[in-house]
FIMISE-123238 format. One line per 10 residues: number of its first residue (from 1); their letters; for each residue x, y, z of C-alpha. Coordinates in steps of 0.25 Angstrom, whole numbers, plus 5000, padded with zeros to 4 digits. Each point is the difference from the previous one (the first is absolute). Example, Ala and Ser with C-alpha at 12.3 -4.5 7.8 and 13.67 -1.06 7.14 Angstrom:
<nupas>
1> as> 5049:4982:5031 ~ 5006:5014:4998
</nupas>
This chain:
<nupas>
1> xxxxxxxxxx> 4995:4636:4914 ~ 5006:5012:5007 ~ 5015:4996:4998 ~ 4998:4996:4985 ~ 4999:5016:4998 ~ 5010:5005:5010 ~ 5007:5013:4993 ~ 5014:5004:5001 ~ 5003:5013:5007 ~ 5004:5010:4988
11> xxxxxxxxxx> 5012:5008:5001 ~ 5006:5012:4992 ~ 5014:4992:5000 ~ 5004:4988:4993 ~ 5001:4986:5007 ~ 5014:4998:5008 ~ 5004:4987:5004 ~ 5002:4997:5012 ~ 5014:4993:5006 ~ 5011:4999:4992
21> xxxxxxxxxx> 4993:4996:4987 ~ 5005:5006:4988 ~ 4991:5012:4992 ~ 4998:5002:4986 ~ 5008:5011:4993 ~ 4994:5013:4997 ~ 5006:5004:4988 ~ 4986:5004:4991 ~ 4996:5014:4995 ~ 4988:5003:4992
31> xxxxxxxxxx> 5006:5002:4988 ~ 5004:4984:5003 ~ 4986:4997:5004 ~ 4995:5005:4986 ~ 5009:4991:4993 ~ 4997:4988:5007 ~ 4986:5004:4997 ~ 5002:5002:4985 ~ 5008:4987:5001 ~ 4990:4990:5006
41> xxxxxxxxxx> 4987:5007:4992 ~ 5007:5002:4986 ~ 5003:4985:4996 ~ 4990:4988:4998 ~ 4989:5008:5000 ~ 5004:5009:4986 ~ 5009:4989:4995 ~ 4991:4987:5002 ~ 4988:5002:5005 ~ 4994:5012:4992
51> xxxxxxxxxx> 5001:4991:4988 ~ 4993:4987:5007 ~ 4987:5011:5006 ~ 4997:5007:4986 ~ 5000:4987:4991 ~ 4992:4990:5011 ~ 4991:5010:5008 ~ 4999:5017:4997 ~ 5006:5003:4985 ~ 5005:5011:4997
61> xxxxxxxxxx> 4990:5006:5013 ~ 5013:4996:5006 ~ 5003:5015:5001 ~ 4986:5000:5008 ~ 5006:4988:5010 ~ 5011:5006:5004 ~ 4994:5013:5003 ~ 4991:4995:5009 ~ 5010:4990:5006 ~ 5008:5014:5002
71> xxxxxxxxxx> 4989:5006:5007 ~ 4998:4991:5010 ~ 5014:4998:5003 ~ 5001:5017:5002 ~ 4989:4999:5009 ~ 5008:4988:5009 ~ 5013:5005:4997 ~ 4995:5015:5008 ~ 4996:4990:5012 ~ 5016:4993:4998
81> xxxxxxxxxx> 5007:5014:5001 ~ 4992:5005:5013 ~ 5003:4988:5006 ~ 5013:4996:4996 ~ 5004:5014:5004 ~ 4994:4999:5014 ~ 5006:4986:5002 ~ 5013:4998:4992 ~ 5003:4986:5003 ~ 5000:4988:4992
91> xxxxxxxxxx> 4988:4990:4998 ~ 4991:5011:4991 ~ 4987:4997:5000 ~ 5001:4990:5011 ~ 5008:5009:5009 ~ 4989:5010:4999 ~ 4989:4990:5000 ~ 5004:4996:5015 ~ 4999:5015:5005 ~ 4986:5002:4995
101> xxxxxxxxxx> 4992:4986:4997 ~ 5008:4992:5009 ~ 5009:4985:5001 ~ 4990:4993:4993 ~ 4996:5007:4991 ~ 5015:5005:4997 ~ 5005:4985:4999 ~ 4989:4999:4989 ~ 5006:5014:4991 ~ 5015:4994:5003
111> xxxxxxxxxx> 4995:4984:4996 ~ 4995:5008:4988 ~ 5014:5009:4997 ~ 5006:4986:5001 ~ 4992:4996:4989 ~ 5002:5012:4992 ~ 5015:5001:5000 ~ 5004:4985:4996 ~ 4991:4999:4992 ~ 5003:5015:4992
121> xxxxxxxxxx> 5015:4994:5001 ~ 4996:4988:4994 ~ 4990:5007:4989 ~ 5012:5009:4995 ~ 5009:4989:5000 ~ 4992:4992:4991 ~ 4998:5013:4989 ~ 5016:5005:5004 ~ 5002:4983:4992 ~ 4992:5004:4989
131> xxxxxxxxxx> 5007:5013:4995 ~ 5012:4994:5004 ~ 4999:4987:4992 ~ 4994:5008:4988 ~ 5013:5008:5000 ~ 5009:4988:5000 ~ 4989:4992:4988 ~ 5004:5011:4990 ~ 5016:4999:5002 ~ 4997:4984:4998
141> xxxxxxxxxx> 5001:4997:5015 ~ 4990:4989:5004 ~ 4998:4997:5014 ~ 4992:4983:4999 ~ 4985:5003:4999 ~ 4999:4993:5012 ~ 5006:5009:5008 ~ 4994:5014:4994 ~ 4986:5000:5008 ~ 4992:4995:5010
151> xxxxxxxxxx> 4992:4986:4999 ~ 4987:5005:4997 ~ 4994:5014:4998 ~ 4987:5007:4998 ~ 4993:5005:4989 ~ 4986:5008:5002 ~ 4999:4993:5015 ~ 5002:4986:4994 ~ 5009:4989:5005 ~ 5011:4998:4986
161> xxxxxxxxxx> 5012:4990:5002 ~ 5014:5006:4994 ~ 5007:4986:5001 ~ 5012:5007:5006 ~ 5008:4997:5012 ~ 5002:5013:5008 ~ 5005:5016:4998 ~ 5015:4998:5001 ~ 5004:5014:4995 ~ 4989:5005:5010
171> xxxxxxxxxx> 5008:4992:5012 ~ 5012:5006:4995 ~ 4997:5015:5002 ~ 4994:4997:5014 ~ 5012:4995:5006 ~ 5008:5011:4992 ~ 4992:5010:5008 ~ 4999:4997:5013 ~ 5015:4998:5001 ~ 5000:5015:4998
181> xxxxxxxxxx> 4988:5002:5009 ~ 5008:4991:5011 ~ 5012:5010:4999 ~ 4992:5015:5003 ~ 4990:5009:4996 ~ 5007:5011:4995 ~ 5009:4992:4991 ~ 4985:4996:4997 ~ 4994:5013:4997 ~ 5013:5004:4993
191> xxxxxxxxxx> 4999:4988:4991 ~ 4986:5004:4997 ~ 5000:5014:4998 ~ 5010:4996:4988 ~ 4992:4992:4994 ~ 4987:5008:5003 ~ 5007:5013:4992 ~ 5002:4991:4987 ~ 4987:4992:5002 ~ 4992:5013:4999
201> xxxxxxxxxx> 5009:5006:4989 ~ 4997:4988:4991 ~ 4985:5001:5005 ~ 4999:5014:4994 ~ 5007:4996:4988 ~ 4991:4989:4998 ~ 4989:5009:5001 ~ 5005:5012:4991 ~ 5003:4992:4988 ~ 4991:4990:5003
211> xxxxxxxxxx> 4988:5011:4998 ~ 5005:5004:4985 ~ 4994:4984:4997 ~ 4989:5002:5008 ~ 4987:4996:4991 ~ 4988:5006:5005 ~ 4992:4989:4994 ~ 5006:4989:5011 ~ 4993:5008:5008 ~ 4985:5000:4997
221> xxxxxxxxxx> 4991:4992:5004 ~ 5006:5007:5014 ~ 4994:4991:5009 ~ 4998:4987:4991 ~ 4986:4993:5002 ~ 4997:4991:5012 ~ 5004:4986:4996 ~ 4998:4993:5014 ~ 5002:5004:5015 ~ 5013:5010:5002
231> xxxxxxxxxx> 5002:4997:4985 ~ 4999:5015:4992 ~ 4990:5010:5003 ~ 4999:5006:5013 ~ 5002:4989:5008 ~ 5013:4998:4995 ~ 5005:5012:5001 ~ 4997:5000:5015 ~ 5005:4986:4999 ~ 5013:5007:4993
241> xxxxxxxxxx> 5001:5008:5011 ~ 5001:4990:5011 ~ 5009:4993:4993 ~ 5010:5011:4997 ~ 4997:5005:5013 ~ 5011:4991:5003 ~ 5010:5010:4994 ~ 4997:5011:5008 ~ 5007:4992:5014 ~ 5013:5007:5000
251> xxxxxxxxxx> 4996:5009:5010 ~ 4997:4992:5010 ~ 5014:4995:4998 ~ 5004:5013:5003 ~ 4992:5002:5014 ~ 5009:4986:5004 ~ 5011:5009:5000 ~ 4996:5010:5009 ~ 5010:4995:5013 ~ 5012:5002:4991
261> xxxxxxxxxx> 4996:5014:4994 ~ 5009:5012:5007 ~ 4986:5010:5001 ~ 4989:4992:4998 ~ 4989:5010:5002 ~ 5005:5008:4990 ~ 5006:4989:4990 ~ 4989:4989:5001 ~ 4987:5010:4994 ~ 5010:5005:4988
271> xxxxxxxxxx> 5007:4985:4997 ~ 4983:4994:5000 ~ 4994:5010:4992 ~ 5009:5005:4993 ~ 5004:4985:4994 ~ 4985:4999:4997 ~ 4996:5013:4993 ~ 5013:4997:4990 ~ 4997:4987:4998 ~ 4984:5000:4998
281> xxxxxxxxxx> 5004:5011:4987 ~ 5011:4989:4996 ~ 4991:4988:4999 ~ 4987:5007:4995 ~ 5010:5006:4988 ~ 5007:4986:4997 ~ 4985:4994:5001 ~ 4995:5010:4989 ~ 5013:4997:4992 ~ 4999:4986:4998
291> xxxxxxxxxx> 4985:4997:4996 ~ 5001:5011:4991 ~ 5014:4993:4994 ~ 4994:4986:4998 ~ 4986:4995:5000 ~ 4996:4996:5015 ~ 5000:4985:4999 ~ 5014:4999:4994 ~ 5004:5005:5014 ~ 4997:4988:5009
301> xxxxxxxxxx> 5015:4996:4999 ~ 5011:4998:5010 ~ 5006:5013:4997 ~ 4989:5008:4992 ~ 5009:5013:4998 ~ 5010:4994:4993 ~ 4990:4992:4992 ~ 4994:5014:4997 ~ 5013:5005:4997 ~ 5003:4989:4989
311> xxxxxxxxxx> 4989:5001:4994 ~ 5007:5014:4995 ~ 5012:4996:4992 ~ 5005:5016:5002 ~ 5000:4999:5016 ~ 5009:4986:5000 ~ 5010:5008:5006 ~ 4991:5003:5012 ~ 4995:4986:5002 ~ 5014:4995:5002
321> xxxxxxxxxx> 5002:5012:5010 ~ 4984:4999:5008 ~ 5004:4986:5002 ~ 5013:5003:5006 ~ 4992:5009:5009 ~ 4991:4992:5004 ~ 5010:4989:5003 ~ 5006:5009:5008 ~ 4988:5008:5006 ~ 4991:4988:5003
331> xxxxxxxxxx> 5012:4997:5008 ~ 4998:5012:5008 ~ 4987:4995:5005 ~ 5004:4987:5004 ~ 5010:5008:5009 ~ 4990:5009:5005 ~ 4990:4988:5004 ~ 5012:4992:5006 ~ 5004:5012:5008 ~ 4986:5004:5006
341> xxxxxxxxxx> 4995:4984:5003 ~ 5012:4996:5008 ~ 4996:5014:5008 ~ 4987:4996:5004 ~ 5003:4987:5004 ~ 5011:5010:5010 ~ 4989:5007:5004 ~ 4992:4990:5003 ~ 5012:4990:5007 ~ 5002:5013:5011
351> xxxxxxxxxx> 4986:5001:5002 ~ 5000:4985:5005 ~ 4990:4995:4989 ~ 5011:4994:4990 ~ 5011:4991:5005 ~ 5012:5010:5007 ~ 5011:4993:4989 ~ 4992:5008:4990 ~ 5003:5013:5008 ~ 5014:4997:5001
361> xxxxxxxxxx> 5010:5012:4991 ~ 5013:4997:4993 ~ 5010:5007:5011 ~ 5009:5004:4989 ~ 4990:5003:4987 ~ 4990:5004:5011 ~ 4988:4993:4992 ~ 4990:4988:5004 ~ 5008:4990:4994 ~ 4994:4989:5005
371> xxxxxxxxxx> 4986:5006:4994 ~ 5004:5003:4986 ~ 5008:4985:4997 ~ 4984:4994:5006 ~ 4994:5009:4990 ~ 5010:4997:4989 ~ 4998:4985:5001 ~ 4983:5002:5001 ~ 5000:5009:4989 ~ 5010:4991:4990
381> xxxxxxxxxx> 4990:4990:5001 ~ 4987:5006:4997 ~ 5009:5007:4987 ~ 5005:4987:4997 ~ 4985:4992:4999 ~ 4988:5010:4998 ~ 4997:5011:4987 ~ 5000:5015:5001 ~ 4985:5001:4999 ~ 4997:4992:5013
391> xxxxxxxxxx> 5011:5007:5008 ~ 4996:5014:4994 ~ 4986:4998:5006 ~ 5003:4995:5014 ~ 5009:5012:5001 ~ 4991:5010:4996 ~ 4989:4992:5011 ~ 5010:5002:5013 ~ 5003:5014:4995 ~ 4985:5006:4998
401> xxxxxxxxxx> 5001:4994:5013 ~ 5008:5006:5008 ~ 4997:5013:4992 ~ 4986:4999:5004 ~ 5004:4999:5017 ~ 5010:5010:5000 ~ 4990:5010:4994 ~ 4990:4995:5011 ~ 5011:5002:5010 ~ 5004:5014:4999
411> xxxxxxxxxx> 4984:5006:5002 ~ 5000:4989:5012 ~ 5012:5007:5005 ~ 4995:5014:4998 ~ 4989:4998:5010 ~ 5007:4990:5010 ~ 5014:5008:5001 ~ 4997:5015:4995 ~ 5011:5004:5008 ~ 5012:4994:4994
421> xxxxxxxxxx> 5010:5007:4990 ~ 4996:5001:4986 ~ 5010:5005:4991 ~ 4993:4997:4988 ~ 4984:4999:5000 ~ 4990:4994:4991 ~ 4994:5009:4995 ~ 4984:5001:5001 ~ 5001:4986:5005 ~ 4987:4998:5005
431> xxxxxxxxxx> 4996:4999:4983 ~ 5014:4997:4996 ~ 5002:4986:5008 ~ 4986:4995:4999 ~ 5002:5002:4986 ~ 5014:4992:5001 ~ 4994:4987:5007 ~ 4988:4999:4990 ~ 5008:5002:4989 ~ 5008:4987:5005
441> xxxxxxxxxx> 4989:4992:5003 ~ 4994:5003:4986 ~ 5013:4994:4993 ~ 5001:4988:5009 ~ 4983:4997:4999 ~ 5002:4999:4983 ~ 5013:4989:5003 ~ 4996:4987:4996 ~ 4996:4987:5010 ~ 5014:4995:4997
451> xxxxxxxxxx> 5007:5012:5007 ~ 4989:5001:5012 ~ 5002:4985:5002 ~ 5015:5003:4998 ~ 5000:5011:5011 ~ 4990:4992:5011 ~ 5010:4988:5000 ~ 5014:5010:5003 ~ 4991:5006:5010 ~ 4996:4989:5006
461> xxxxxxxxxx> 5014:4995:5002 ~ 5004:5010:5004 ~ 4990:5002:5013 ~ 5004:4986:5001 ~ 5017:5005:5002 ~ 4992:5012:5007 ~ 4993:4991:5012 ~ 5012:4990:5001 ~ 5011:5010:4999 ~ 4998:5015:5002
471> xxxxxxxxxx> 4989:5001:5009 ~ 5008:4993:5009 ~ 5013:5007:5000 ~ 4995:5016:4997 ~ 5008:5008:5008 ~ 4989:5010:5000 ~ 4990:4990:5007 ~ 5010:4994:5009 ~ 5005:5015:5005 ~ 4986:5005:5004
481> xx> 4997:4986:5005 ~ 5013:5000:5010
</nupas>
């Protein structure tokens, strides 16, 4: 039992290869960081999902969701920037979780990052396919209706066959993105800072006009009467909130990007919160917007802002123009979530836990190649065959998570390692990141039995790849054992 929990020394320096293996670039800077921040939080969550949350689970209380979503995600994003300042290396919360909690317990936070980030790929994908082929409908561009959705989908937790074939858009913009992934990370992050500075003009424009058709009468009851479990009244607003939760994960994404950042204890803090803080105002704004624009239950559409937004003949202009940006910022996210997977499965391939051709970097673009087309491919298929809602809710599973150990970490290590270098601090952490883990705990508690049984059988395979593969070959355990 003592070798399951074994902890990696920590180290102010960031991982160096050993031999003649190739490193990955560091070209990031905080203003970088943001941005890729900005890009991987701002997308399915204010596009799709926000419409999907108000009319099945929290009304107009939406507002409420992602505020408390917002709050538990300050108190664990804290615990990301103390951490991910002290060790700048690739693997996030895994990475962290080995130095305080050890191998086991890390292989359990990384299993679950896996989870996460195909899964969020997958999720954005699908909703990327829905503003995209809403665009095309109106110019009189049909794609077959057997290959604009997945197969089935779900509809207040119930099982509803769509008697399509598979997603093809959704495949399409996948394999678009991780070409650009396989080629570098700053060719990445300058992609995305782009179309992050246009996707948050148009998010503001929504907002401002969008407020002059607000009807104060969409919004009352505030919090509808309770019409089942997580349906309305409070429950589903903290329902809501565990399912929006799932739009907060962009800076986790950026703590996968520490090893290529020039000054990581500087940079990280800045890029984590700073992401955060502007896009919590975004989202609670946009939220407040679009249930005062259109009753609640209109909103359970594939792409409810521009459903809000045509239901104003006025603001037709503006629907043309949120749909081109969420075509184009929802692809940010898929960039963001296939940039950060393919990194935890490099962190984990050095450790010795995942096979070494996952740890292997492109000698000329420099990036874990092999990693990101393995990603592609898994996350392609999950696009092509299952709906947005089941993919939204395992995503926001893996995330509370690995949210909810990283908070645990950083007070561990505060007591086990009081020594080490701190450039950015927690502050009062002692409240602050027991407030963190219980925050977590108390989204994931409210999921339904589907997600729980969801996340029991991906952790069970993956202690089952864990035993047969990793324990085996950790370099870690073999060093100390030699």
């Amino acid at each position: 039992m003592k070798n399951l929990f074994i902890t990696k020394p920590v180290h102010a320096e960031p991982h160096v290869v050993a031999g003649e293996e190739v490193e990955l670039a560091r070209t990031l800077n905080w203003r970088h960081l943001i941005m890729l921040g900005i890009g991987a939080v701002i997308g399915a969550g204010i596009f799709v999902i926000t419409g999907t949350a108000a009319a099945e689970h929290a009304g107009p209380a939406i507002i409420l969701s992602f505020v408390f979503a917002g709050v538990a995600c300050a108190f664990a994003a804290l615990s990301y920037a103390e951490f991910s300042a002290m060790i700048p290396v690739s693997g996030s919360a895994y990475s962290y979780t080995y130095s305080t909690l050890g191998e086991a317990v890390a292989w359990f936070v990384g299993w679950s990052l896996v989870l996460e980030y195909l899964f969020a790929a997958s999720t954005v994908a699908v909703g990327w396919a829905g503003y995209t082929l809403s665009f095309f409908d109106q110019f009189g561009m049909h794609l077959p209706a057997v290959l604009r959705e997945s197969p089935f989908t779900f509809k207040h937790d119930q099982f509803v066959w769509t008697g399509a074939w598979f997603n093809l858009p959704a495949v399409l913009i996948i394999g678009a993105i991780a070409t650009l992934c396989y080629r570098g990370i700053r060719e990445s992050a300058t992609v995305n800072a782009v179309i992050v500075t246009l996707k948050v003009l148009v998010v503001l424009l929504v907002v401002i006009f969008g407020a002059h058709y607000v009807a104060p009468a969409n919004w009352h009851p505030f919090i509808p009467p309770n019409e089942g479990p997580g349906i309305y009244g409070w429950s589903g607003v903290f329902r809501g909130a565990s399912i929006v939760f799932f739009a907060y994960i962009g800076f986790d994404a950026v703590s996968t990007a520490a090893q290529e950042v020039k000054n990581p204890q500087r940079d990280m803090p800045i890029g984590i919160l700073g992401s955060l803080f502007v896009c919590t105002l975004l989202y609670i704004a946009m939220a407040a917007v679009l249930t005062g624009m259109l009753p609640y239950k209109l909103l359970d559409t594939a792409e409810p802002v521009a459903t809000a937004l045509a239901a104003h003949p006025s603001l037709t202009w503006l629907k043309t123009l949120a749909e081109l940006a969420a075509i184009a910022g929802l692809s940010t996210v898929i960039l963001v979530m296939m940039m950060g997977q393919p990194r935890i499965f490099y962190a984990m391939a050095n450790d010795g836990l995942m096979p070494p051709m996952l740890g292997k970097v492109h000698p000329k673009f420099r990036t874990p190649h092999r990693a990101t087309v393995i990603v592609a491919m898994i996350a392609a298929v999950m696009a092509a065959f299952l709906p947005i809602s089941l993919l939204g809710d395992v995503v926001s599973m893996g995330t509370l998570v690995a949210f909810a150990t990283v908070s645990a970490g950083v007070l561990i290590l505060r007591y086990t390692q009081p020594e080490l270098k701190r450039s950015f601090r927690v502050p009062m952490a002692i409240i602050v990141c027991p407030l963190g883990v219980l925050a977590c705990l108390s989204l994931i508690w409210i999921m339904p039995v589907r997600n729980w049984l969801m996340l029991l059988g991906w952790t069970v395979i993956g202690f089952v790849v864990y035993f047969s593969y990793g324990y085996k070959h950790s370099k870690l355990r073999n060093a100390q054992s030699s």
